[in-house]
NUROGU-939059 format. One record per atom (N, C-alpha, C): x, y, z; residue in one letter. Coordinates in pm, 1 decimal, padded with zeros to 6 digits, always signed. Example, Ala and Ser with C-alpha at 12.3 -4.5 7.8 and 13.67 -1.06 7.14 Angstrom:
<sites>
<east: +01319.0 north: -00569.0 up: +00780.0 aa: a>;
<east: +01230.0 north: -00450.0 up: +00780.0 aa: a>;
<east: +01320.0 north: -00330.0 up: +00780.0 aa: a>;
<east: +01285.0 north: -00225.0 up: +00708.0 aa: s>;
<east: +01367.0 north: -00106.0 up: +00714.0 aa: s>;
<east: +01290.0 north: +00003.0 up: +00787.0 aa: s>;
</sites>
This chain:
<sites>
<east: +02102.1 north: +00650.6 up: +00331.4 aa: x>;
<east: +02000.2 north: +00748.6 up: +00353.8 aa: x>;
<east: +01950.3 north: +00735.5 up: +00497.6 aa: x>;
<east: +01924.2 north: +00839.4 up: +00555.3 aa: x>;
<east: +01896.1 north: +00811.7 up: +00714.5 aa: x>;
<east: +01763.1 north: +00806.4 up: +00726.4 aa: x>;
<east: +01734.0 north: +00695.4 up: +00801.8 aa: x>;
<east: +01601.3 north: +00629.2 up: +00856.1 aa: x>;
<east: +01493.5 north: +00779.6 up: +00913.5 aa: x>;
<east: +01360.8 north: +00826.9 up: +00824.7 aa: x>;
<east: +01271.7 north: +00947.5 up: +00874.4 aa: x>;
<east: +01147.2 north: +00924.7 up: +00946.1 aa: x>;
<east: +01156.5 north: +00753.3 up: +00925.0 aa: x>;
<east: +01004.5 north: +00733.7 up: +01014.3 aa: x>;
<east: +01047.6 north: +00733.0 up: +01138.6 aa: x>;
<east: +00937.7 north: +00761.0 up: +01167.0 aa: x>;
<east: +00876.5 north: +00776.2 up: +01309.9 aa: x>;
<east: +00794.1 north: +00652.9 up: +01349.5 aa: x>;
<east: +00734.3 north: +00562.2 up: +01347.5 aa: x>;
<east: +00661.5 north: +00447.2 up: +01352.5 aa: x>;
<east: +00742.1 north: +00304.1 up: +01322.2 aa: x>;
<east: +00690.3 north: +00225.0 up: +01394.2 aa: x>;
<east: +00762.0 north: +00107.7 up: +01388.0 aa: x>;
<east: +00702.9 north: +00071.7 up: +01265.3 aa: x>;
<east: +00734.7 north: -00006.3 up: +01179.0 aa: x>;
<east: +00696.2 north: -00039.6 up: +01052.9 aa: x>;
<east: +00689.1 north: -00197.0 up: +01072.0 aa: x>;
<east: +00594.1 north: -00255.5 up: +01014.8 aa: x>;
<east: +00532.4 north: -00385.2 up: +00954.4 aa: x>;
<east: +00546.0 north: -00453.3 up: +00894.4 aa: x>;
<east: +00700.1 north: -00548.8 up: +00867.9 aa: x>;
<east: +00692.5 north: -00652.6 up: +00708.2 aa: x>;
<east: +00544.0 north: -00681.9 up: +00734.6 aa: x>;
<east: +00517.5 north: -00766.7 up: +00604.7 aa: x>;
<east: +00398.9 north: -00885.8 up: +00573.8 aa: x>;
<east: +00441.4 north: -00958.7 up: +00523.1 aa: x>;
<east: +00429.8 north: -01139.3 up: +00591.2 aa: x>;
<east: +00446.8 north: -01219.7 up: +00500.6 aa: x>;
<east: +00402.0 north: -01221.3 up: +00385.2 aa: x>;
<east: +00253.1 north: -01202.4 up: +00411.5 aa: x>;
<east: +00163.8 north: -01252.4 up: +00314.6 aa: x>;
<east: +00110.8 north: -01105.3 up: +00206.6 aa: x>;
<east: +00136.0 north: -01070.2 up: +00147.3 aa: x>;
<east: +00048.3 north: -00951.3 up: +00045.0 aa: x>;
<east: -00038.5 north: -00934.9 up: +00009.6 aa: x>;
<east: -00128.5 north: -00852.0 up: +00064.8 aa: x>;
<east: -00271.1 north: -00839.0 up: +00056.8 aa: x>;
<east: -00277.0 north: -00805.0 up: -00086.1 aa: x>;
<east: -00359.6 north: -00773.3 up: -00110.9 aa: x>;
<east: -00404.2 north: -00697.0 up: -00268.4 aa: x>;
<east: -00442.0 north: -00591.9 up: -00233.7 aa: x>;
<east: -00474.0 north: -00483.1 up: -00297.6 aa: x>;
<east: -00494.1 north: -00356.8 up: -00290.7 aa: x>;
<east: -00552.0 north: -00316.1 up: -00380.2 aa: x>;
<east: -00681.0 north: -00268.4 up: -00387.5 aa: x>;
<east: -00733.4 north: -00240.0 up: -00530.2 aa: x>;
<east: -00791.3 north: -00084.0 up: -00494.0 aa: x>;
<east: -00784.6 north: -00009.0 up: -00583.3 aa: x>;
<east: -00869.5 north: +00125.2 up: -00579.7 aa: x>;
<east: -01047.0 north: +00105.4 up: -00584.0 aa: x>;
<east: -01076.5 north: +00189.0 up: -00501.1 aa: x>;
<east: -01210.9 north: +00139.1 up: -00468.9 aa: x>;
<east: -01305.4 north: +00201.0 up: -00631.4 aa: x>;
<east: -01269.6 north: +00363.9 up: -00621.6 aa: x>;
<east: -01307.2 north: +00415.1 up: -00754.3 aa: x>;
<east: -01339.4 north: +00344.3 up: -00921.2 aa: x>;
<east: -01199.0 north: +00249.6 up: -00948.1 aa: x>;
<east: -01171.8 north: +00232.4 up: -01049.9 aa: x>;
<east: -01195.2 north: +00095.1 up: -01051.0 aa: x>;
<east: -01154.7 north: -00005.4 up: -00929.7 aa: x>;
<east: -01174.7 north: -00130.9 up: -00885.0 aa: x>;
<east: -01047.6 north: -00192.4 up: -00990.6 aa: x>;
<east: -00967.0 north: -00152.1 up: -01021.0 aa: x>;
<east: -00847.0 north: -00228.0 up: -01064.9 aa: x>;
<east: -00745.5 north: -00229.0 up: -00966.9 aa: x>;
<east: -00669.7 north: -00346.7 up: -00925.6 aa: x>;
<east: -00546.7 north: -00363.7 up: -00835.5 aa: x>;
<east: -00455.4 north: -00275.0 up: -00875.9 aa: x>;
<east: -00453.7 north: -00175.6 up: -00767.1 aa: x>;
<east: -00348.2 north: -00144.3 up: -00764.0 aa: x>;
<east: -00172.0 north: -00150.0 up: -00721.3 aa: x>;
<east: -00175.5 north: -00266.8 up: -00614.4 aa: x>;
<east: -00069.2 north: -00321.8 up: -00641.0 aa: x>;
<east: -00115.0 north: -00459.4 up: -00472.1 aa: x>;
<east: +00009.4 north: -00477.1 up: -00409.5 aa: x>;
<east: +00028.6 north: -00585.7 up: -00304.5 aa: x>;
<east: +00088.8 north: -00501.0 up: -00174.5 aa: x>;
<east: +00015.7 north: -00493.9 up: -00098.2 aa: x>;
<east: +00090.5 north: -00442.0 up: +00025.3 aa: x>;
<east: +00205.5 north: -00514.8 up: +00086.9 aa: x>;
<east: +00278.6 north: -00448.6 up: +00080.8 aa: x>;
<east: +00381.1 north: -00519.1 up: +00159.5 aa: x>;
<east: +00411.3 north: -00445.7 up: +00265.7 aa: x>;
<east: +00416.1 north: -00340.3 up: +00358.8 aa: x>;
<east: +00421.3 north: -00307.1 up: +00463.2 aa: x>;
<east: +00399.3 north: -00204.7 up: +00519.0 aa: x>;
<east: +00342.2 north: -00200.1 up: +00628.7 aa: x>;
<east: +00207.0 north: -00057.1 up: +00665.6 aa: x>;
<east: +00259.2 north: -00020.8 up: +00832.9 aa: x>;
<east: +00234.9 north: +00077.6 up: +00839.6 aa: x>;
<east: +00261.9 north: +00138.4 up: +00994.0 aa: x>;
<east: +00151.1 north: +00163.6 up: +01049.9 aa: x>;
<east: +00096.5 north: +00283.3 up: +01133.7 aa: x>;
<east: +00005.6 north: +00363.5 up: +01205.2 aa: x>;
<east: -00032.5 north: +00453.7 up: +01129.4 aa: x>;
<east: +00098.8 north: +00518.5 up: +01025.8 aa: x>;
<east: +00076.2 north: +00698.0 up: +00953.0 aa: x>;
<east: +00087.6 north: +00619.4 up: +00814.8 aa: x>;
<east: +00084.2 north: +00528.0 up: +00757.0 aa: x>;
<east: +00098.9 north: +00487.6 up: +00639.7 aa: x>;
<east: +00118.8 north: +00371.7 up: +00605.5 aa: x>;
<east: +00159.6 north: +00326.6 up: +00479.5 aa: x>;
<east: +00198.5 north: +00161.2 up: +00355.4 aa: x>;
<east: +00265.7 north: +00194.2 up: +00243.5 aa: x>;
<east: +00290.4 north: +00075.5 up: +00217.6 aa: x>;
<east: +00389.5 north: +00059.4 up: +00068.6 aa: x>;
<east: +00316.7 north: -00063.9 up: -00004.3 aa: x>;
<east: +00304.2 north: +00006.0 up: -00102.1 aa: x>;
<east: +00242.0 north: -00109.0 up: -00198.3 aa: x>;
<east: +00358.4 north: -00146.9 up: -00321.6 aa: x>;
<east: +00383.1 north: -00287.4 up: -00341.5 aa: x>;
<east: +00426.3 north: -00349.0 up: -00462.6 aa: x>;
<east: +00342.6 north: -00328.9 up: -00590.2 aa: x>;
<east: +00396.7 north: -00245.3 up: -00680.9 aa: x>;
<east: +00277.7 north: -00191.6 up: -00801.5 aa: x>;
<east: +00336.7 north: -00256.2 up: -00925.1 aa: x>;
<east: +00282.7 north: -00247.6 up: -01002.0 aa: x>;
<east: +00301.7 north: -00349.7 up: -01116.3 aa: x>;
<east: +00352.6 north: -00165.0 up: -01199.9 aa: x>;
<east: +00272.7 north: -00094.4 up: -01227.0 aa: x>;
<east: +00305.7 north: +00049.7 up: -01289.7 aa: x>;
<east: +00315.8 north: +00149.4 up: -01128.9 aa: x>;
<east: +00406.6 north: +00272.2 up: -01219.1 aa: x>;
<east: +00434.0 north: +00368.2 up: -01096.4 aa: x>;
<east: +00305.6 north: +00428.1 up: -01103.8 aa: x>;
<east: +00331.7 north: +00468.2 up: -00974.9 aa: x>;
<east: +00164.8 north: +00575.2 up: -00911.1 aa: x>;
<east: +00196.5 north: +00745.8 up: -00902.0 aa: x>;
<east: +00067.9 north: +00792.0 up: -00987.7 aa: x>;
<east: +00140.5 north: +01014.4 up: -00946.3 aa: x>;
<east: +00093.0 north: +00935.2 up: -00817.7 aa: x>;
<east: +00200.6 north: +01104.7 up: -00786.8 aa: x>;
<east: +00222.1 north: +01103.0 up: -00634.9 aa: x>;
<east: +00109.3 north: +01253.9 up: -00600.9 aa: x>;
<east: +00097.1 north: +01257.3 up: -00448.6 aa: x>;
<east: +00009.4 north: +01375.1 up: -00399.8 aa: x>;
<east: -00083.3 north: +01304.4 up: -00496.0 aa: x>;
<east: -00168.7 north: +01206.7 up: -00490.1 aa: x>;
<east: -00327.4 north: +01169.8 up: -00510.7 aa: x>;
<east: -00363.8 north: +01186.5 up: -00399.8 aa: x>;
<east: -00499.3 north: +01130.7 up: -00374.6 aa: x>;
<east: -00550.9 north: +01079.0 up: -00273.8 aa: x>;
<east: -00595.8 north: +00951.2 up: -00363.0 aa: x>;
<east: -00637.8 north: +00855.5 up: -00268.7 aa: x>;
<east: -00681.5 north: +00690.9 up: -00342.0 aa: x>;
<east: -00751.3 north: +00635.3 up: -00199.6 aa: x>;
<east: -00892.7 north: +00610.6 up: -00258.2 aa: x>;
<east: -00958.1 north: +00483.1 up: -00117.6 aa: x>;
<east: -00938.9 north: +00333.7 up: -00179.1 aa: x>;
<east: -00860.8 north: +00285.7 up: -00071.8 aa: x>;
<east: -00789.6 north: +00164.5 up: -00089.5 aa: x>;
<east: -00888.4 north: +00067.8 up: -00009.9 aa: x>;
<east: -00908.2 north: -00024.6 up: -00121.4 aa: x>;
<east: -00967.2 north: -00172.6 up: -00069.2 aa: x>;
<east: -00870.4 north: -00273.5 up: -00058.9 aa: x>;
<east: -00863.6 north: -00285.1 up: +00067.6 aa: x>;
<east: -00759.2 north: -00390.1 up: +00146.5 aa: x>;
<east: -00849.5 north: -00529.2 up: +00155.3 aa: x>;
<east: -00810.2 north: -00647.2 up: +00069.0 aa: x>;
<east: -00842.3 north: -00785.3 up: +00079.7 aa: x>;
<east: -00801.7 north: -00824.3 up: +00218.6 aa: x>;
<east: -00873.5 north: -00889.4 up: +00292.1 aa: x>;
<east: -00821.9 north: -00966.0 up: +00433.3 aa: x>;
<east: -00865.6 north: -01107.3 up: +00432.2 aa: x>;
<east: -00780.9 north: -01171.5 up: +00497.0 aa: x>;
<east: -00797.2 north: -01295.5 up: +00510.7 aa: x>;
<east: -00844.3 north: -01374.9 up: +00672.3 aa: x>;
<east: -00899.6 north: -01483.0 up: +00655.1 aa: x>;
<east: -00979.7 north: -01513.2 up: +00780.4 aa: x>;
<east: -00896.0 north: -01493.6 up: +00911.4 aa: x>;
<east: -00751.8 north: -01483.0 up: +00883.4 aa: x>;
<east: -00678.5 north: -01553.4 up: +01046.7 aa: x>;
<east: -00629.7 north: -01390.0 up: +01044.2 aa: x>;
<east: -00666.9 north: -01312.2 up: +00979.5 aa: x>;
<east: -00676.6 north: -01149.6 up: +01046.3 aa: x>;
<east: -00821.3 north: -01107.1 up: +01067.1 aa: x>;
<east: -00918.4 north: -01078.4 up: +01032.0 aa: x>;
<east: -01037.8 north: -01032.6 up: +01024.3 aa: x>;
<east: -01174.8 north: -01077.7 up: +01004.8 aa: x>;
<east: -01255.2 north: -01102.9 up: +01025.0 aa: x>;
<east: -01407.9 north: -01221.0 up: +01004.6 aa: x>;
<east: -01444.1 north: -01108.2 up: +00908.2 aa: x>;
<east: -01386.8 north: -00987.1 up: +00872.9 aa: x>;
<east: -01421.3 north: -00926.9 up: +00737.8 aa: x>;
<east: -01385.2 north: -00948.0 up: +00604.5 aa: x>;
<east: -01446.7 north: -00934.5 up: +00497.6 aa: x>;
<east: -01343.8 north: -00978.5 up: +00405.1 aa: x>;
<east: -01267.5 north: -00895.4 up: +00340.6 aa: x>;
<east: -01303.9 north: -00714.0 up: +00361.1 aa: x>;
<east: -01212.3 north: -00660.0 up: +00347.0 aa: x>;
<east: -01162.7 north: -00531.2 up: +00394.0 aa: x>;
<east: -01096.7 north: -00435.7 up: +00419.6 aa: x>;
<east: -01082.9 north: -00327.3 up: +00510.2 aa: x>;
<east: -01098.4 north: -00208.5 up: +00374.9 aa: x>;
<east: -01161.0 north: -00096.3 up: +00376.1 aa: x>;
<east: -01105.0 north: +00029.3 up: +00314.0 aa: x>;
<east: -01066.2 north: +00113.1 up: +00390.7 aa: x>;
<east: -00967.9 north: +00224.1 up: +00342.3 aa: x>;
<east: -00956.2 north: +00322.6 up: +00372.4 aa: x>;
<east: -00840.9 north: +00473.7 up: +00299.3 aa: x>;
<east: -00901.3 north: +00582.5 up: +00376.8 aa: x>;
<east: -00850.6 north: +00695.2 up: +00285.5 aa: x>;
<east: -00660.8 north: +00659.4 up: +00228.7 aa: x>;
<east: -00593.4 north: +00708.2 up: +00159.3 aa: x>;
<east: -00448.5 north: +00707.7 up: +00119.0 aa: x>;
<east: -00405.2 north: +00855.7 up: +00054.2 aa: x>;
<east: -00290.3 north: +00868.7 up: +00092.6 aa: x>;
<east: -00260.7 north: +00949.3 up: -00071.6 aa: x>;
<east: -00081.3 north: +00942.6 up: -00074.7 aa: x>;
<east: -00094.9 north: +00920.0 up: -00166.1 aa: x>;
<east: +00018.8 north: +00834.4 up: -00243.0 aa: x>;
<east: +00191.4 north: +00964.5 up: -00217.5 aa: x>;
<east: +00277.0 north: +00944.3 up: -00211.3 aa: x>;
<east: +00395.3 north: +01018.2 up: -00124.6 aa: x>;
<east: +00490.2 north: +01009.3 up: -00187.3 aa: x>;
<east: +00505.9 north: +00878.4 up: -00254.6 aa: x>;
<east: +00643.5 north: +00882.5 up: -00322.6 aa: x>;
<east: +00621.6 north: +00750.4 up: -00398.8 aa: x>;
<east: +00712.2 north: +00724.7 up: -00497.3 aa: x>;
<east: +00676.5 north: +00622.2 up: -00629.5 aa: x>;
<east: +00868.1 north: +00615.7 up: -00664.2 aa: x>;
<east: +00890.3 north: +00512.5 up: -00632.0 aa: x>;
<east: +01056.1 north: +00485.1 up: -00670.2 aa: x>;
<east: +01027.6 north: +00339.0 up: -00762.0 aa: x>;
<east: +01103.3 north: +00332.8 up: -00810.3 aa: x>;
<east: +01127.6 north: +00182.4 up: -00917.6 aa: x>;
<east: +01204.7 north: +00084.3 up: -00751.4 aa: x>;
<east: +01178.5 north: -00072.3 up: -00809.1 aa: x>;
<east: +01188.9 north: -00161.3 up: -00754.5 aa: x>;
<east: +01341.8 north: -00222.4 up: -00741.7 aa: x>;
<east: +01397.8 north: -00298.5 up: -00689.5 aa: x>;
<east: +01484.2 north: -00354.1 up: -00705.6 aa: x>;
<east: +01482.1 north: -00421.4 up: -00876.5 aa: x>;
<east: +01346.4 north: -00494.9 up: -00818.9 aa: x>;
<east: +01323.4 north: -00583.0 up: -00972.7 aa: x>;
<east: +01273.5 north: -00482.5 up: -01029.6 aa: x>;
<east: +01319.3 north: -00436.3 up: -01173.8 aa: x>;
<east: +01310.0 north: -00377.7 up: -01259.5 aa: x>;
<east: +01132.9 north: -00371.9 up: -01298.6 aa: x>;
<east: +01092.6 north: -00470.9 up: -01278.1 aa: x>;
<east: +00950.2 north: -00473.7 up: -01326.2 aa: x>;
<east: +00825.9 north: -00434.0 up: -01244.3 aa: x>;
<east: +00907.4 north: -00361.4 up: -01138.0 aa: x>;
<east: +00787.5 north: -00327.3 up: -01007.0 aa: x>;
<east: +00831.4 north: -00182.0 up: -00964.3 aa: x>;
<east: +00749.4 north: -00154.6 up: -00910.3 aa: x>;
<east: +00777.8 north: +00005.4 up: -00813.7 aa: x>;
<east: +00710.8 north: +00022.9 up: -00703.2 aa: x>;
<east: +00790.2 north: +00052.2 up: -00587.5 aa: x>;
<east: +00732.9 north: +00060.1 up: -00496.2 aa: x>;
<east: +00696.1 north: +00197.2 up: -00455.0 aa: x>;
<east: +00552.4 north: +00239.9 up: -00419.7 aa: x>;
<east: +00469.5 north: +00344.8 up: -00342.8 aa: x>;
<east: +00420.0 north: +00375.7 up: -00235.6 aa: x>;
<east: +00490.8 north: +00445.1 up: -00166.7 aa: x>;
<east: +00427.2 north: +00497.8 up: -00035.6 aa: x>;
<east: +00327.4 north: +00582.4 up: -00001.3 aa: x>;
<east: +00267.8 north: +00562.1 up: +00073.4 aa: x>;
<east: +00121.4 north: +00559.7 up: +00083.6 aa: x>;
<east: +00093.2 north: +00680.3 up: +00244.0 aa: x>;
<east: +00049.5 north: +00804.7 up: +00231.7 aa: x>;
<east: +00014.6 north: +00809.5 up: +00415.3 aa: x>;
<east: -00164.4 north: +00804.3 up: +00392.7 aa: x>;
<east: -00157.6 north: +00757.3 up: +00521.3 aa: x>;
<east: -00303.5 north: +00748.7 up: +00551.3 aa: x>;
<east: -00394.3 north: +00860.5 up: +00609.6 aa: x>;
<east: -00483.3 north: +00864.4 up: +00526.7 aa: x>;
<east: -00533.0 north: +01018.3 up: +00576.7 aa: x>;
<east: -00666.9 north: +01002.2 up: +00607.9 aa: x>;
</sites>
């Protein structure tokens, strides 16, 4: 499939958590974010075309905050390699 981003993209070692601010249940583990968007590791698939305000957990050796929000809405929802996850892309709006 040919590469459509536009933005350099971000592994993360480390996986933040991600929780919906609304509902306050995790919604999954970030694993890697650009400028125009993220992908979250989800435990269940996400509808797509939401919008979602995402509470981003941070840790001390990124931020003296403890956590970042901000707007999302969800783009696409594919199943995981591992059968037991799905990964969701996220643009930031």
């Amino acid at each position: 499939m040919k590469e459509r981003r536009k933005t350099k993209r971000h592994t993360l070692i480390y996986y933040m958590r991600a929780f919906d601010v609304r509902t306050r249940n995790l919604l999954g583990y970030l694993v890697d974010i650009t400028t125009g968007g993220a992908m979250l590791l989800c435990d269940d698939p996400i509808p797509t075309n939401q919008p979602f305000r995402l509470k981003l957990e941070l840790t001390e050796d990124i931020s003296d905050k403890p956590f970042l929000e901000l707007g999302v809405e969800s783009i696409w929802c594919h199943p995981d390699i591992d059968p037991h996850f799905y990964n969701t892309g996220f643009r930031i709006v």
